[in-house]
N, C-alpha and C positions, 0 to 999 in steps of 0.2 A: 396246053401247058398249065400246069397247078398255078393259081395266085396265092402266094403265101403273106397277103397283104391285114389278114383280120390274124393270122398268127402273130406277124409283127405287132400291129395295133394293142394288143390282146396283152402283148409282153409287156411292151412300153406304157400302156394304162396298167399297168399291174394288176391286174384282171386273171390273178394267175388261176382261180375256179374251173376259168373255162377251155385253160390250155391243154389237159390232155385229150378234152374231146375233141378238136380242133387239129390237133395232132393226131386221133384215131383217124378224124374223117380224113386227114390230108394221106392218109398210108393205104385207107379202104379207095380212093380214086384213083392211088396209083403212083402219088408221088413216092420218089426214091428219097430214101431217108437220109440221105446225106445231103439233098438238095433244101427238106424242112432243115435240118442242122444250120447250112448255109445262109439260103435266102429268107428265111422263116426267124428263128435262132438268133445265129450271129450277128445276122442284119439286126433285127431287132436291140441286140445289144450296142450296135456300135451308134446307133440314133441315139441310147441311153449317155453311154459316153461323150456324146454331140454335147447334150443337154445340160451333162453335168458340167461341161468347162465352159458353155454358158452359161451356167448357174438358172439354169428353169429345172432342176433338177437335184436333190441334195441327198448327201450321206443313206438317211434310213431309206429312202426309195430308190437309192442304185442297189443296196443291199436285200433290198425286196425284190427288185428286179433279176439279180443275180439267183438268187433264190428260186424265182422260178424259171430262169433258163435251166439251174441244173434240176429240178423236176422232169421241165421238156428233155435233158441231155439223157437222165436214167428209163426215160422209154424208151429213146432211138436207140441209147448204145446196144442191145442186145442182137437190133438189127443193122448196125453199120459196118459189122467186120471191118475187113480194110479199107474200105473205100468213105469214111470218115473224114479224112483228110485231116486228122488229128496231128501230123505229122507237117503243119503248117511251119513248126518252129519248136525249138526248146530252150527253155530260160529259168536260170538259176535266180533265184531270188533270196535275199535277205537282210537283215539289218547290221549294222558294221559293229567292232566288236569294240564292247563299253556302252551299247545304246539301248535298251530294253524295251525299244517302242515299239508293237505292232499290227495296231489299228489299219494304217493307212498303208503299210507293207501288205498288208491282208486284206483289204481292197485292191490295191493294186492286181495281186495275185490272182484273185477272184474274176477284174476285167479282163485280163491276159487269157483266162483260161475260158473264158465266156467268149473273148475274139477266137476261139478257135486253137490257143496255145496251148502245149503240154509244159505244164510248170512244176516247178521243182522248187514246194517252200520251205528253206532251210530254217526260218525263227529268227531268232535274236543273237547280240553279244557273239557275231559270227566273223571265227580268226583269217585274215589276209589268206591263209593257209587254208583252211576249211572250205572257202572260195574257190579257190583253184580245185583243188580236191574235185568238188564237186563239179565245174565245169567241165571235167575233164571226166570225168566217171559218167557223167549224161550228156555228152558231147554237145553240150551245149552254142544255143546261137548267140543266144544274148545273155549277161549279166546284167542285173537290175541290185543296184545298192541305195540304201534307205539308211539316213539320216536325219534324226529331229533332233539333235543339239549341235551348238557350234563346237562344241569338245570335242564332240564324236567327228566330226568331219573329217580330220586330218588322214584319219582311220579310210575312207574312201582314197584317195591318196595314196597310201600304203597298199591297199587294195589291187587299185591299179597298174605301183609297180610290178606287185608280188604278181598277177597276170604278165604283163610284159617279162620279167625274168624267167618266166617259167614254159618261155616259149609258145604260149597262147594265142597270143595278143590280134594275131592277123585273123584266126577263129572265131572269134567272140565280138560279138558288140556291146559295149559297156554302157548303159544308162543309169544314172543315177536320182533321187530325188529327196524329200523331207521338207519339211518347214521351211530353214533355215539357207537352204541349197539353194544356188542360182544359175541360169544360162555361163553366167562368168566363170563361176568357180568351178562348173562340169568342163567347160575348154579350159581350164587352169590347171586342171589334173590331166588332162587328155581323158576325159571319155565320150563318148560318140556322140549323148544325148540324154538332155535335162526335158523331165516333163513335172507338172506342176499339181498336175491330179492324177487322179486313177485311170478318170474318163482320158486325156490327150496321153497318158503312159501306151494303153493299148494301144492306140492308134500310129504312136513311134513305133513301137516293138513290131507291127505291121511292116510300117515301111521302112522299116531297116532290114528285115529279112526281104522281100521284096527289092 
């Protein structure tokens, strides 16, 4: 059995030089490439996520780190066909509409897809309406909505109805986050789950599909 323990190491020291030789040798001994993807990869990023919501980890070095996992993702994908297991989950993501922030919606997006998610990032100033649309158009598992002003909140809110009206609501898991959001006000709307960074968002969006 491959040990994909210096690919991890390699990721998470952001070491990213030495990743696709590392990635060649692990494909020339034999490993299945969807198993580097996995144990190699994803693992590697979900330590990064560890780190960052204990803060031994910050902003430009998960963005570096992401960085070089999709390096590592553009060599494997040519060899994963289906058995990728890209199909882990699918999640709509964006910012509510009136909020033009997104920095930390684009990190988010970034971990999700680095845990192995297929994401769907809609941008900013995005209508209750446009929301559904699109859940519904990428049969989405989860909703993730982003908010950085207390204005903009209520807008999540609305959000959540317009899901619930539209007959959704038992399909999707709604998460929401931003600055200003808290554990209270995600059960105060009814959505499933507040996370507070990028690194603990992947790891919900995990175990909510799960």
């Amino acid at each position: 059995m491959t040990d994909f323990s210096e690919i991890r190491e390699c990721l998470v020291g952001l070491d990213d030089s030495r990743l696709p030789g590392l990635i060649s040798r692990a494909l020339d001994a034999g490993a299945a490439p969807a198993d580097i993807l996995n144990q190699g990869l994803i693992a590697a990023m979900d330590i990064v996520g560890e780190r960052m919501e204990n803060g031994e980890m910050f902003i430009p070095e998960v963005l570096m780190a992401a960085q070089s996992m999709s390096t590592g993702v553009d060599i494997l994908k040519p060899l994963l066909g289906d058995e990728g297991g890209s199909d882990r989950g699918r999640v709509v993501i964006g910012t509510v509409q009136g909020d033009l922030h997104d920095i930390g919606k684009n990190l988010v997006a970034m971990m999700m897809e680095s845990a192995g998610l297929a994401v769907h990032n809609l941008g900013v100033d995005i209508t209750p309406e446009a929301f559904v649309a699109a859940v519904k158009e990428q049969d989405a598992n989860i909703l993730c909505l982003s908010a950085l002003l207390t204005t903009t909140m209520p807008m999540m809110k609305q959000t959540v109805d317009a899901i619930v009206e539209s007959g959704l609501r038992d399909k999707v898991k709604i998460m929401v986050g931003g600055a200003p959001v808290t554990q209270g006000f995600a059960e105060e709307i009814g959505a499933d789950a507040f996370a507070p960074d990028a690194g603990s968002a992947a790891k919900q969006a995990k175990s909510l599909i799960s």
